[in-house]
ChimeraX commands (.cxc) that place a marker at each C-alpha (Angstrom):
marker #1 position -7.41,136.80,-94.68 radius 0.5
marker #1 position -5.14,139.10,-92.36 radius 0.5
marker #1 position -8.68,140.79,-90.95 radius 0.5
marker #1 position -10.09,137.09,-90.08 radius 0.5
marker #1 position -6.49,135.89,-88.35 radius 0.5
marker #1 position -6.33,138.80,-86.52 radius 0.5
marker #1 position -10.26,139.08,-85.31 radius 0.5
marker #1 position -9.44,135.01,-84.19 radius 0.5
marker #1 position -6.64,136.27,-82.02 radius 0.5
marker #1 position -8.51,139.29,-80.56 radius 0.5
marker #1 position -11.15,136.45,-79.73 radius 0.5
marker #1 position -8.91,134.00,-78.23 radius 0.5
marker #1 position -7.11,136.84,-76.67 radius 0.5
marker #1 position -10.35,137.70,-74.94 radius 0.5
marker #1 position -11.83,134.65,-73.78 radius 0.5
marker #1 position -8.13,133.76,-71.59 radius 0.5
marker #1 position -9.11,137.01,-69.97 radius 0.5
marker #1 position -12.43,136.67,-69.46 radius 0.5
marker #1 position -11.17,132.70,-68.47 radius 0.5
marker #1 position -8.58,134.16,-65.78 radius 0.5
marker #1 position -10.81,136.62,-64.77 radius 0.5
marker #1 position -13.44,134.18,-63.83 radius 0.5
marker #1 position -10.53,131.78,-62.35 radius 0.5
marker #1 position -9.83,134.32,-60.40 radius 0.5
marker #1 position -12.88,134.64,-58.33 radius 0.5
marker #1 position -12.04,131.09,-57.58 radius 0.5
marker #1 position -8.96,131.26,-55.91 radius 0.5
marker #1 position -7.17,132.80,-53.30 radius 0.5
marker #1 position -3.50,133.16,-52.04 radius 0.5
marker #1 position -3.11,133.30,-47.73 radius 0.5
marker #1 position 0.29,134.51,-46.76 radius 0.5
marker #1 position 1.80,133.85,-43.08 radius 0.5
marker #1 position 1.39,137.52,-41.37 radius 0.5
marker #1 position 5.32,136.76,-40.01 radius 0.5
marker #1 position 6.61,136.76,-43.61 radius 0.5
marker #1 position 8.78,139.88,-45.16 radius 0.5
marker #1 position 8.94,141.23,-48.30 radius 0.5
marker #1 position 11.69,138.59,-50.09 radius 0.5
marker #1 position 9.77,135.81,-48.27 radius 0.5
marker #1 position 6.39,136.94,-50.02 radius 0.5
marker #1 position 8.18,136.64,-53.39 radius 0.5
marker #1 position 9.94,133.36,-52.80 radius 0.5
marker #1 position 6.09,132.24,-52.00 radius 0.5
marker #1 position 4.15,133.22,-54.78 radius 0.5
marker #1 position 6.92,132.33,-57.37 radius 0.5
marker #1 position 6.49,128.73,-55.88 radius 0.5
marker #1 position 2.56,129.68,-56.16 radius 0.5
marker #1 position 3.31,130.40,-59.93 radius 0.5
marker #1 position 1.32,133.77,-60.29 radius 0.5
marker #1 position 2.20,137.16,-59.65 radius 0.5
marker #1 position 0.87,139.12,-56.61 radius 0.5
marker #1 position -2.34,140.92,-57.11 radius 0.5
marker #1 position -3.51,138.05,-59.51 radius 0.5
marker #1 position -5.64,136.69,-56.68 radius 0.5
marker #1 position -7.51,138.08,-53.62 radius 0.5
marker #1 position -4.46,137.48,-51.13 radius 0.5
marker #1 position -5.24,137.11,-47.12 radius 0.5
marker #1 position -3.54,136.82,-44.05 radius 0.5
marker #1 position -3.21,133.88,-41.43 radius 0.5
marker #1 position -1.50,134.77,-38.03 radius 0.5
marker #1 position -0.58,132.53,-35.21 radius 0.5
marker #1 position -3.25,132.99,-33.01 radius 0.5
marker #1 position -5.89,131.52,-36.31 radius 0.5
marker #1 position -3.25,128.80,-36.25 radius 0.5
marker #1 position -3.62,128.26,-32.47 radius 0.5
marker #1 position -7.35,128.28,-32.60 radius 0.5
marker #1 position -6.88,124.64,-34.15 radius 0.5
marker #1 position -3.84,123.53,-33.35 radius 0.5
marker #1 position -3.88,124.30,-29.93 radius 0.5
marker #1 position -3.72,121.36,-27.58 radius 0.5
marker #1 position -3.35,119.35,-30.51 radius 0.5
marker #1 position 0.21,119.15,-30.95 radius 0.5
marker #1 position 3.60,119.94,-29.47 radius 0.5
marker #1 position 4.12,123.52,-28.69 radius 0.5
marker #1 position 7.26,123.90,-30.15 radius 0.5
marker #1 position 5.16,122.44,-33.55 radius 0.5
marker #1 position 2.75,125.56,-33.83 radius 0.5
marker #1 position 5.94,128.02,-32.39 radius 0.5
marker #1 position 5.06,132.06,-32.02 radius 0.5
marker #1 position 4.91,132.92,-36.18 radius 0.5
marker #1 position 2.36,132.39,-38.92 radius 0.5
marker #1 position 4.68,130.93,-41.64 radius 0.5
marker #1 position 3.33,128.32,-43.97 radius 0.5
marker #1 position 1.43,129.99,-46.83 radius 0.5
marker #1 position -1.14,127.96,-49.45 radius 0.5
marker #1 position -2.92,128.72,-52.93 radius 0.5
marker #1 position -6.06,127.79,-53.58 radius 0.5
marker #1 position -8.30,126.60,-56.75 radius 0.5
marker #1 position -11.62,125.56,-55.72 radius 0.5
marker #1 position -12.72,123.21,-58.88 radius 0.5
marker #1 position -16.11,121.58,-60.18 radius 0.5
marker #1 position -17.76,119.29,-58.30 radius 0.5
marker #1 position -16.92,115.71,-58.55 radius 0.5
marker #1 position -13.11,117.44,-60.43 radius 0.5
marker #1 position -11.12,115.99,-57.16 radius 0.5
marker #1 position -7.67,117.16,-54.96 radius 0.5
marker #1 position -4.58,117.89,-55.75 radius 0.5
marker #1 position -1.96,119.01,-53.17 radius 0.5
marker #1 position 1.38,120.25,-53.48 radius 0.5
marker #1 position 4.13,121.10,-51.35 radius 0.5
marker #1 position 7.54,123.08,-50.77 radius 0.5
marker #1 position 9.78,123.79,-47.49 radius 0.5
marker #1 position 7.23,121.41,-45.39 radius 0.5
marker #1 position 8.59,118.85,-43.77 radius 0.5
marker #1 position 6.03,116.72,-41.70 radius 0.5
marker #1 position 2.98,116.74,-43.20 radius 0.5
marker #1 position 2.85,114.89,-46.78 radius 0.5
marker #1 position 0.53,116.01,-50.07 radius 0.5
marker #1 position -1.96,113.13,-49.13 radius 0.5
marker #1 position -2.06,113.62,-45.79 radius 0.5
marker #1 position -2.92,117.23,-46.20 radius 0.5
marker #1 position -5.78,115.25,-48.96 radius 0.5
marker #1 position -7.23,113.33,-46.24 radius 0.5
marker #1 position -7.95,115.98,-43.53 radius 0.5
marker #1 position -9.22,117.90,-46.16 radius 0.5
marker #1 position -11.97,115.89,-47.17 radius 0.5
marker #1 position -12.84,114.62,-43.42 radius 0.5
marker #1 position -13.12,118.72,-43.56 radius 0.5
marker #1 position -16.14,119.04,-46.08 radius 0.5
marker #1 position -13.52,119.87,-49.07 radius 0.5
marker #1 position -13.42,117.71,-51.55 radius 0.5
marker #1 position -12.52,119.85,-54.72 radius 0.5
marker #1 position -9.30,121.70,-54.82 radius 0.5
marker #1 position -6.10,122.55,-56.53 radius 0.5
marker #1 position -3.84,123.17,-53.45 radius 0.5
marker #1 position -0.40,124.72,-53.41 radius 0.5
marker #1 position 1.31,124.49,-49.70 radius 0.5
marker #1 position 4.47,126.47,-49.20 radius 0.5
marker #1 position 6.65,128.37,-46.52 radius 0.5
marker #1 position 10.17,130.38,-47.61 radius 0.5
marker #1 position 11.77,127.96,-45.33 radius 0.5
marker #1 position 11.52,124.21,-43.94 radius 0.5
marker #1 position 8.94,124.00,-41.57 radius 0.5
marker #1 position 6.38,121.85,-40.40 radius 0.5
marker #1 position 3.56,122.94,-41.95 radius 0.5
marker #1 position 0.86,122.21,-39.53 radius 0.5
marker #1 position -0.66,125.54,-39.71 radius 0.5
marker #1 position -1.25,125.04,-43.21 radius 0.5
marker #1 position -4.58,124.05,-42.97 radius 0.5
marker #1 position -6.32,126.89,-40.60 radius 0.5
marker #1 position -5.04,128.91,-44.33 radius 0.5
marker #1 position -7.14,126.36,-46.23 radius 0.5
marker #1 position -10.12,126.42,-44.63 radius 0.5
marker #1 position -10.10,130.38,-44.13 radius 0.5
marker #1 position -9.71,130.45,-48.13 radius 0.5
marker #1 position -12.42,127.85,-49.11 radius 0.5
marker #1 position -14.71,129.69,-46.86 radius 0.5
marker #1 position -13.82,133.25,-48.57 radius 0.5
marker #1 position -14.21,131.89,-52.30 radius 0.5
marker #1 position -17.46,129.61,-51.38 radius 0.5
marker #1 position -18.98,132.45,-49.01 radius 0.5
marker #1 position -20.17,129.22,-46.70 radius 0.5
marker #1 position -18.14,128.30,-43.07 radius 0.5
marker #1 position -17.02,125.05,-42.95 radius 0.5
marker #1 position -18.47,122.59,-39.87 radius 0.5
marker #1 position -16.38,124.05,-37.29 radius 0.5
marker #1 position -16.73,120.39,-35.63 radius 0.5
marker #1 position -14.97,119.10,-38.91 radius 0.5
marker #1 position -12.36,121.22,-39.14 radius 0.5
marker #1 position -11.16,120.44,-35.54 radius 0.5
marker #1 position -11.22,116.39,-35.96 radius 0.5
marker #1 position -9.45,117.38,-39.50 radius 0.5
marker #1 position -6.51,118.99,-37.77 radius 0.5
marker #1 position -6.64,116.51,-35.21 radius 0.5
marker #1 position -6.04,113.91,-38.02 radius 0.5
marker #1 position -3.82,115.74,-39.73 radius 0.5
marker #1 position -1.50,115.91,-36.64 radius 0.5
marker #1 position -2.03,112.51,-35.68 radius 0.5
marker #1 position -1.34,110.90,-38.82 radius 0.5
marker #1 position 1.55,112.83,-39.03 radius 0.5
marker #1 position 3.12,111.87,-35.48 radius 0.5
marker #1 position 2.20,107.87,-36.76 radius 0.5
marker #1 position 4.01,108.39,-39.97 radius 0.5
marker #1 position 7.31,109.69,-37.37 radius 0.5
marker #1 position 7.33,106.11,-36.12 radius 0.5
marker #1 position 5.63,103.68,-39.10 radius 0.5
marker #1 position 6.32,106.06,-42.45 radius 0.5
marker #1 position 4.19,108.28,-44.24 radius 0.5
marker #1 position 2.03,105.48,-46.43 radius 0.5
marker #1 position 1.20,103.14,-44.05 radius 0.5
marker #1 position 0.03,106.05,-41.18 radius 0.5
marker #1 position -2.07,107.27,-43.59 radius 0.5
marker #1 position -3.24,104.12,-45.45 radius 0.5
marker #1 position -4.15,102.90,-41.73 radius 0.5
marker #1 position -6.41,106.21,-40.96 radius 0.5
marker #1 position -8.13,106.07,-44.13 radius 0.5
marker #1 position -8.98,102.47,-44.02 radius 0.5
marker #1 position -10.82,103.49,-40.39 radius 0.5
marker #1 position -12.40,106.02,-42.09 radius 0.5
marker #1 position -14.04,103.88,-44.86 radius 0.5
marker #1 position -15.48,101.90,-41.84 radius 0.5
marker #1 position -16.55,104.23,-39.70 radius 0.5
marker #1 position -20.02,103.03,-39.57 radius 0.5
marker #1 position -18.77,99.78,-38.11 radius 0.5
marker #1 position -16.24,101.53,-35.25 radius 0.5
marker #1 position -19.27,103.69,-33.83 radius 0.5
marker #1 position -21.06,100.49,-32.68 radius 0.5
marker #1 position -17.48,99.04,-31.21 radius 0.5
marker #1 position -16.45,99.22,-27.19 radius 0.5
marker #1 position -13.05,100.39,-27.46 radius 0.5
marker #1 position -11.42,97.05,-27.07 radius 0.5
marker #1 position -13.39,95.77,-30.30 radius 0.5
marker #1 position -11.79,99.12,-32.31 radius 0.5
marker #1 position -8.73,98.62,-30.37 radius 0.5
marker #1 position -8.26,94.89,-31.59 radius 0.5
marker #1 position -10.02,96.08,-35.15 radius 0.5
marker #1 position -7.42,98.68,-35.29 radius 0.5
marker #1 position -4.38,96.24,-34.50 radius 0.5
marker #1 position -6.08,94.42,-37.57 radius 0.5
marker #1 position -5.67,97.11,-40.21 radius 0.5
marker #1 position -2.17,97.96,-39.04 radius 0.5
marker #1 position -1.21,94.55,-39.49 radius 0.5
marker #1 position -2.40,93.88,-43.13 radius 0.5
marker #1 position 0.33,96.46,-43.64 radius 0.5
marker #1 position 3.06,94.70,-41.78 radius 0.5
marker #1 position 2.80,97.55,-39.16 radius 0.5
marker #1 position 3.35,97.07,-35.24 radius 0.5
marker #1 position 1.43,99.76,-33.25 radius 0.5
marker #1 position 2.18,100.75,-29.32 radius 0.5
marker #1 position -0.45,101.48,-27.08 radius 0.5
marker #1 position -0.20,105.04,-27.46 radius 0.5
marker #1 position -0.39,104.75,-31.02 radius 0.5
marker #1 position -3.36,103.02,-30.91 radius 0.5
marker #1 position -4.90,104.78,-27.85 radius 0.5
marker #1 position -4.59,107.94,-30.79 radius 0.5
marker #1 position -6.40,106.25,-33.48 radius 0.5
marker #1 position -9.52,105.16,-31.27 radius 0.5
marker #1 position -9.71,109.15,-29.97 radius 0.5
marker #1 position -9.71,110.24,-33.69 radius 0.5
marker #1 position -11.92,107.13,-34.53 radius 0.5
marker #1 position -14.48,108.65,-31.48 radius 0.5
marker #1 position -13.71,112.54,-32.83 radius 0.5
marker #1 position -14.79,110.92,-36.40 radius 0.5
marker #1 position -18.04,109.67,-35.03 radius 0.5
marker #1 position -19.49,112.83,-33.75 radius 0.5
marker #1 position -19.36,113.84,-37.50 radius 0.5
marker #1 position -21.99,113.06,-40.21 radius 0.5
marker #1 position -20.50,109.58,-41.01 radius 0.5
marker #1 position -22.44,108.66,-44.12 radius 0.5
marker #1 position -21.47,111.99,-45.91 radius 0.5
marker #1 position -17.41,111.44,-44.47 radius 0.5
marker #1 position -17.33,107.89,-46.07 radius 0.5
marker #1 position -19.47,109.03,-49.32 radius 0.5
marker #1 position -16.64,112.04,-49.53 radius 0.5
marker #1 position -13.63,109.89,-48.51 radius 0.5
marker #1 position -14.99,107.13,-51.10 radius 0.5
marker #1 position -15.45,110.04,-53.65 radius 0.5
marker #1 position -12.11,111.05,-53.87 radius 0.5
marker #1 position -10.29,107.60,-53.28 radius 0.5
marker #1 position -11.87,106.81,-56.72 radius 0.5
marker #1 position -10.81,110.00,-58.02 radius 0.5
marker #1 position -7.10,109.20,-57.36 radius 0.5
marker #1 position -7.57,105.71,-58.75 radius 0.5
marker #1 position -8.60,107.15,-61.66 radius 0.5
marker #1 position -6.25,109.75,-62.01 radius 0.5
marker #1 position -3.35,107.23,-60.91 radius 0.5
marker #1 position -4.88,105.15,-63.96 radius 0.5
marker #1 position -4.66,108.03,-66.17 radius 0.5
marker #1 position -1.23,108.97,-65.15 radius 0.5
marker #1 position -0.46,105.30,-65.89 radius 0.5
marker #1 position -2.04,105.44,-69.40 radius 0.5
marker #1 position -0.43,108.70,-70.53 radius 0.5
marker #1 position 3.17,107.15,-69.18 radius 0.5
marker #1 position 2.50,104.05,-71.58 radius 0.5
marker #1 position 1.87,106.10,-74.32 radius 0.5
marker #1 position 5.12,108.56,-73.46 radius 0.5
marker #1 position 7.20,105.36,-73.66 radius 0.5
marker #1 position 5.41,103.97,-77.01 radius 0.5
marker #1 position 5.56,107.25,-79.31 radius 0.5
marker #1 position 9.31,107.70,-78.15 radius 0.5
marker #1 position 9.58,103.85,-79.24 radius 0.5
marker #1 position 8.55,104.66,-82.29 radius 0.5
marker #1 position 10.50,107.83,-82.51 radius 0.5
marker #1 position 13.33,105.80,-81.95 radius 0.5
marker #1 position 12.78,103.36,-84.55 radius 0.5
marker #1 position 12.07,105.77,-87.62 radius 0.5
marker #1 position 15.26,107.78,-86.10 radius 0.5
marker #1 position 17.25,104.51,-86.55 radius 0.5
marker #1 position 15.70,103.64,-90.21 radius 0.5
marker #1 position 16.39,107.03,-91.06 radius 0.5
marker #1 position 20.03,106.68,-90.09 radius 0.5
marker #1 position 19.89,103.17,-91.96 radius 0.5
marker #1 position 18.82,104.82,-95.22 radius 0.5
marker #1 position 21.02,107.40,-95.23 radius 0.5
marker #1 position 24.24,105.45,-94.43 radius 0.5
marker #1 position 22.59,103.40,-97.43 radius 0.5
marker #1 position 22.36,106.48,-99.43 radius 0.5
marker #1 position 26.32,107.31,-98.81 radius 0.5
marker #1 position 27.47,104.05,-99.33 radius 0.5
marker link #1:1,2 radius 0.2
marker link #1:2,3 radius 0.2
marker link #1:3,4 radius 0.2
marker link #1:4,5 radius 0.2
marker link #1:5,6 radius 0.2
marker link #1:6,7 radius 0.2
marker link #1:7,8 radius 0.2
marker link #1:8,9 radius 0.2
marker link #1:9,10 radius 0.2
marker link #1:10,11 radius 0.2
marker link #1:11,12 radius 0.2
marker link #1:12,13 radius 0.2
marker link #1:13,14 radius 0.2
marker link #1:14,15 radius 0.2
marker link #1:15,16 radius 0.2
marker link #1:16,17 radius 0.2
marker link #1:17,18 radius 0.2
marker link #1:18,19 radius 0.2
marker link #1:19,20 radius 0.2
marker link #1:20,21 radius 0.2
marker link #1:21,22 radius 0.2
marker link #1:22,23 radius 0.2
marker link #1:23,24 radius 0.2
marker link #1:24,25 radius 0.2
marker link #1:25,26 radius 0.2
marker link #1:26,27 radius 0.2
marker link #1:27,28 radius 0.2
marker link #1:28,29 radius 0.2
marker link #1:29,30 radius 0.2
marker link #1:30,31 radius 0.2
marker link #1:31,32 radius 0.2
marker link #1:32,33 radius 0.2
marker link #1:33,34 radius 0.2
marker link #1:34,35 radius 0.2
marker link #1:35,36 radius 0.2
marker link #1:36,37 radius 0.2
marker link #1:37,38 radius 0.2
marker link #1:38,39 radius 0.2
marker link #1:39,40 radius 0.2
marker link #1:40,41 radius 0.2
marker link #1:41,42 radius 0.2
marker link #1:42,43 radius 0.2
marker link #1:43,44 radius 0.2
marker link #1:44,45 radius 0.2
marker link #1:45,46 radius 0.2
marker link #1:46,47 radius 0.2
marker link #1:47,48 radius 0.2
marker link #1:48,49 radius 0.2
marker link #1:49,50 radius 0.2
marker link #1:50,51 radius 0.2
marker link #1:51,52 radius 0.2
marker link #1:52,53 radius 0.2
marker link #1:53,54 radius 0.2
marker link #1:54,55 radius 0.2
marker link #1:55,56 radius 0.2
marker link #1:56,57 radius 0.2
marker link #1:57,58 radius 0.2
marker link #1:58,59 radius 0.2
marker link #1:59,60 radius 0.2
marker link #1:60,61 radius 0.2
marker link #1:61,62 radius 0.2
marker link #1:62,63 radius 0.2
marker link #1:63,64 radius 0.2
marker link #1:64,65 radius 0.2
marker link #1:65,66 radius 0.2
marker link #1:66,67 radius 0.2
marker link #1:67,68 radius 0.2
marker link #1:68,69 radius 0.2
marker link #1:69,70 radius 0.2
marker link #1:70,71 radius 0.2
marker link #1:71,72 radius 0.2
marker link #1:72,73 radius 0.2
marker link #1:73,74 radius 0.2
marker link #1:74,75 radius 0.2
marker link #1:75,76 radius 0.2
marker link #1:76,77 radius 0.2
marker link #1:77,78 radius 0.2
marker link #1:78,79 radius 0.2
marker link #1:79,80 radius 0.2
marker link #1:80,81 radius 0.2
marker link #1:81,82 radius 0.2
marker link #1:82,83 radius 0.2
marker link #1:83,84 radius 0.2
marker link #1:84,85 radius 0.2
marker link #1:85,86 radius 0.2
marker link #1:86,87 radius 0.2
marker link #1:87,88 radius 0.2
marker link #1:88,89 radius 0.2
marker link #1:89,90 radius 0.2
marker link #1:90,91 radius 0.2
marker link #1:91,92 radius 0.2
marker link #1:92,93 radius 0.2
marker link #1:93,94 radius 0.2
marker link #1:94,95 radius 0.2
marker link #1:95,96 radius 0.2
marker link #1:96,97 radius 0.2
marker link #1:97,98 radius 0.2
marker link #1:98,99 radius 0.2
marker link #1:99,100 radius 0.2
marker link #1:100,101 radius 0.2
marker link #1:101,102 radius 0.2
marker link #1:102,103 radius 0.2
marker link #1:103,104 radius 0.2
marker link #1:104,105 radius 0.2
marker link #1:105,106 radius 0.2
marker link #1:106,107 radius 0.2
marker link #1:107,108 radius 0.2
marker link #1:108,109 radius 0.2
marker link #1:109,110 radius 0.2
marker link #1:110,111 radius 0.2
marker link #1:111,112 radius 0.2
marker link #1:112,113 radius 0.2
marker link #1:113,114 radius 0.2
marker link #1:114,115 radius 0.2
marker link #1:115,116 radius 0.2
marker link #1:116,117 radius 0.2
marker link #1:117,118 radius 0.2
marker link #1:118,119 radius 0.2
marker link #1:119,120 radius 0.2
marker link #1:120,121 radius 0.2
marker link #1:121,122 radius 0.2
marker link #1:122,123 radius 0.2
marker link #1:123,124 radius 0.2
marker link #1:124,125 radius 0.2
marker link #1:125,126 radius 0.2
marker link #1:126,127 radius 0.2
marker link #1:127,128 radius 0.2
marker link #1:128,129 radius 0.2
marker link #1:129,130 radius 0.2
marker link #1:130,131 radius 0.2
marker link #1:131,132 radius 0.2
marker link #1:132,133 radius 0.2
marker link #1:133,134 radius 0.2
marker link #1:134,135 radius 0.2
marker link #1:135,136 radius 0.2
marker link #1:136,137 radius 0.2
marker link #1:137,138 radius 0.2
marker link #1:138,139 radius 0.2
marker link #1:139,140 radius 0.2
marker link #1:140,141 radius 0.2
marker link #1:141,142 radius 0.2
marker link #1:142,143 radius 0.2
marker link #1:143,144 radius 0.2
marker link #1:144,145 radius 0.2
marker link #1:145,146 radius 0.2
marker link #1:146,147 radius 0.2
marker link #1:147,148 radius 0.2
marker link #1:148,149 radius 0.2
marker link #1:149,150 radius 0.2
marker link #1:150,151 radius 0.2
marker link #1:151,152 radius 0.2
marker link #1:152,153 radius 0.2
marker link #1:153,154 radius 0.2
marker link #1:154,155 radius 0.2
marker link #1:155,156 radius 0.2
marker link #1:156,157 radius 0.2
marker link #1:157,158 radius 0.2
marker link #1:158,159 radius 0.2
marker link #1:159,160 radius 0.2
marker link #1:160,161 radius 0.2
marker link #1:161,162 radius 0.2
marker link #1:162,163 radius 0.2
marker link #1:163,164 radius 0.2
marker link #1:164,165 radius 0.2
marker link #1:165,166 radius 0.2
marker link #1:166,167 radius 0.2
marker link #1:167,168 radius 0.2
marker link #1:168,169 radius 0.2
marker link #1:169,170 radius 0.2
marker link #1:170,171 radius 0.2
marker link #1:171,172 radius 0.2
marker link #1:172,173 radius 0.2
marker link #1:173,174 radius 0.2
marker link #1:174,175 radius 0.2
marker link #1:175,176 radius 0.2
marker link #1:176,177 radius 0.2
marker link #1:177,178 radius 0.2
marker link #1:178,179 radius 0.2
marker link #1:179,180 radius 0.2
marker link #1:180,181 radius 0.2
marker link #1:181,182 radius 0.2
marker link #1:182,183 radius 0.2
marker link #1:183,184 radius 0.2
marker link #1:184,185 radius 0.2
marker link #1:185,186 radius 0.2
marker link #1:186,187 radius 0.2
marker link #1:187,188 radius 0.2
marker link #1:188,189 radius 0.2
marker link #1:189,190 radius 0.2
marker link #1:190,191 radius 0.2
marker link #1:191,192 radius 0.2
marker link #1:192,193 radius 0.2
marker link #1:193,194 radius 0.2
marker link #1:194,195 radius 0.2
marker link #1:195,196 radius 0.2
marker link #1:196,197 radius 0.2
marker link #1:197,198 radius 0.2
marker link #1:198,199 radius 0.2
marker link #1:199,200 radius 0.2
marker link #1:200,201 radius 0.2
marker link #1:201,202 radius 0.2
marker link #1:202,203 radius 0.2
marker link #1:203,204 radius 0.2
marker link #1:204,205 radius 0.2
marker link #1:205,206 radius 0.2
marker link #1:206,207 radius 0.2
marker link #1:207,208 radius 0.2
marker link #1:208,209 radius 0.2
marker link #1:209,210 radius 0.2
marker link #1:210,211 radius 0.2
marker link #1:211,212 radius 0.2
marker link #1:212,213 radius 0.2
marker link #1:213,214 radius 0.2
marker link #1:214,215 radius 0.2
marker link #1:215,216 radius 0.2
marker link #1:216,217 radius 0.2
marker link #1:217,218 radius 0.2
marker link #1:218,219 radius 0.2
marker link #1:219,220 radius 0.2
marker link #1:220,221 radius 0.2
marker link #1:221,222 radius 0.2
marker link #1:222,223 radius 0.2
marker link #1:223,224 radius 0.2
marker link #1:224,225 radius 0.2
marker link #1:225,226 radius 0.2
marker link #1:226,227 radius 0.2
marker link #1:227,228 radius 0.2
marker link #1:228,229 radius 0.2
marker link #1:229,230 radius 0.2
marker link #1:230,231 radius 0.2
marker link #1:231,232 radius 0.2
marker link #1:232,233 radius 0.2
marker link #1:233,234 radius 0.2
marker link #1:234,235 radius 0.2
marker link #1:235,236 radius 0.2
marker link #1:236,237 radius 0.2
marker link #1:237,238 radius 0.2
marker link #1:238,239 radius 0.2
marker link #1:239,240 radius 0.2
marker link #1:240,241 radius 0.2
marker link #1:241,242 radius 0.2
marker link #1:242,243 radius 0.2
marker link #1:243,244 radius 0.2
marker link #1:244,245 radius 0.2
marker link #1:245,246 radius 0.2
marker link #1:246,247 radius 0.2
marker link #1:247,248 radius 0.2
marker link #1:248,249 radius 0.2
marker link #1:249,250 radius 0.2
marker link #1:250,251 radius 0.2
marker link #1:251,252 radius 0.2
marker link #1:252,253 radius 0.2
marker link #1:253,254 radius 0.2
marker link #1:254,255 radius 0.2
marker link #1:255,256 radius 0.2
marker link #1:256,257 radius 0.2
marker link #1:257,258 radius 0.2
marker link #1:258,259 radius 0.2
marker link #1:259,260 radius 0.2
marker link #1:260,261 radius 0.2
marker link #1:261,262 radius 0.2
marker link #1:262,263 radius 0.2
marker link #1:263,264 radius 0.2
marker link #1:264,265 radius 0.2
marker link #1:265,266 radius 0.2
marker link #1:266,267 radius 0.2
marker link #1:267,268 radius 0.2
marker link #1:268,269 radius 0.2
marker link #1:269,270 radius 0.2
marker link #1:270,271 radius 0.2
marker link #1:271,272 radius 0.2
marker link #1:272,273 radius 0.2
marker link #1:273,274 radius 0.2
marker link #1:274,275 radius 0.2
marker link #1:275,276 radius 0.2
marker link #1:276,277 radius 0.2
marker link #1:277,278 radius 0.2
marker link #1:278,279 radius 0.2
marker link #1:279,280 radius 0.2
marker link #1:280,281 radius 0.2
marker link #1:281,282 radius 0.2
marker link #1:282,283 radius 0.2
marker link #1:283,284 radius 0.2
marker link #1:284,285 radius 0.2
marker link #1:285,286 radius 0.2
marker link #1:286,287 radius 0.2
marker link #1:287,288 radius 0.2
marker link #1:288,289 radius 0.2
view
């Protein structure tokens, strides 16, 4: 009986590593070239592996600039590469998840949402700097990784209207709040097959439309910023962007569902926990008596 226990183990023992081996190939850590030593740690404790466990790379300021460039305030991008990110690509159809620590102006689903208007659809994402910043230049790290693990480059198109909505959304949710800016840019998305055949005043009164099913007041530069990104949009492949940005809006129904559903049950078994705790106290105060 002691052979066959210990020939399970030796089995189980082997398929984690062939597992993390295989995971492995999958992934990849991209560090900020600016960081030291200490900061490296601090970043790949928040990753939650050690390094070496992943192929790590190196982003520097002027990959940052080669996207962010002209896209947002100087003082945004600065002179250092700092944000860092981990990457999972998953199975098709498996979704996005984003995480984030020491970024301040970009949010998990905003990061989501330029991802997929990117051509990436299906990720486990960790975003992460030793420090606050704004993490802007998080995404040239992204798209340098998925191209590494996948051995395919990215539209280089999409990845420019992706950090153009990534900053603009951003600089919207300054002003109207995080949900609503990026609520409002999806929404355009999802009918972007409509806004191509609009003049500009028909998107601009279509846009002051959306904004206002969320109780949101939009200035003429604000607006002016979601027809450019609505006309950067349209040069892309707009059936596949909707198909992809449908895709994974279902995916985080789903998983909100299931998050919903697992939550219920939480609160039930520690309802019933509760009450056998309470009968148990019952019968032995009965027991005593």
């Amino acid at each position: 009986m002691k052979k066959i226990i210990s020939l399970v183990l030796a089995l189980l023992m082997l398929g984690t590593c062939v597992c993390f081996a295989d995971g492995s190939s999958d992934s990849r850590a991209v560090i900020g070239a600016d960081l030291d030593s200490s900061e490296i740690e601090y970043v790949y404790k928040a990753f939650g592996i050690e390094r070496g466990d992943v192929t790590e790379l190196t982003v520097t300021n002027a990959d940052e600039r080669e996207y962010l460039e002209g896209q947002v305030d100087e003082s945004l991008i600065g002179t250092k590469s700092i944000s860092c990110i981990y990457i999972e690509v998953l199975d098709e159809d498996d979704g996005l998840n984003v995480s984030v620590d020491n970024i301040t102006w970009c949010t998990p689903d905003m990061y989501m949402n330029a991802m997929v208007t990117a051509g990436i659809t299906d990720a486990d994402v960790k975003i992460c700097a030793p420090f606050k910043v704004s993490g802007t230049a998080a995404l040239t790290g992204i798209y340098k990784a998925y191209e590494d693990i996948t051995g395919e480059k990215l539209d280089e198109d999409a990845k420019l209207v992706s950090t153009q909505e990534l900053t603009t959304t951003a600089e919207l949710a300054d002003e109207i709040g995080s949900d609503d800016s990026t609520a409002i840019v999806n929404d355009l998305k999802l009918i972007l097959d409509q806004t191509s055949k609009m003049s500009d005043d028909e998107l601009r009164a279509k846009i002051i439309e959306i904004a206002g099913s969320y109780d949101v007041t939009l200035t003429d530069e604000q607006i002016d910023q979601l027809i450019s990104l609505c006309r950067s949009m349209e040069k892309l492949d707009i059936n596949e962007l909707m198909d992809k940005v449908n895709q994974v809006q279902d995916y985080l129904k789903s998983f909100g569902d299931a998050k919903d559903s697992a939550s219920q049950f939480i609160s039930n078994a520690a309802d019933t926990i509760t009450v056998l705790i309470n009968k148990l106290v019952e019968f032995i105060k009965g027991f005593f008596a």
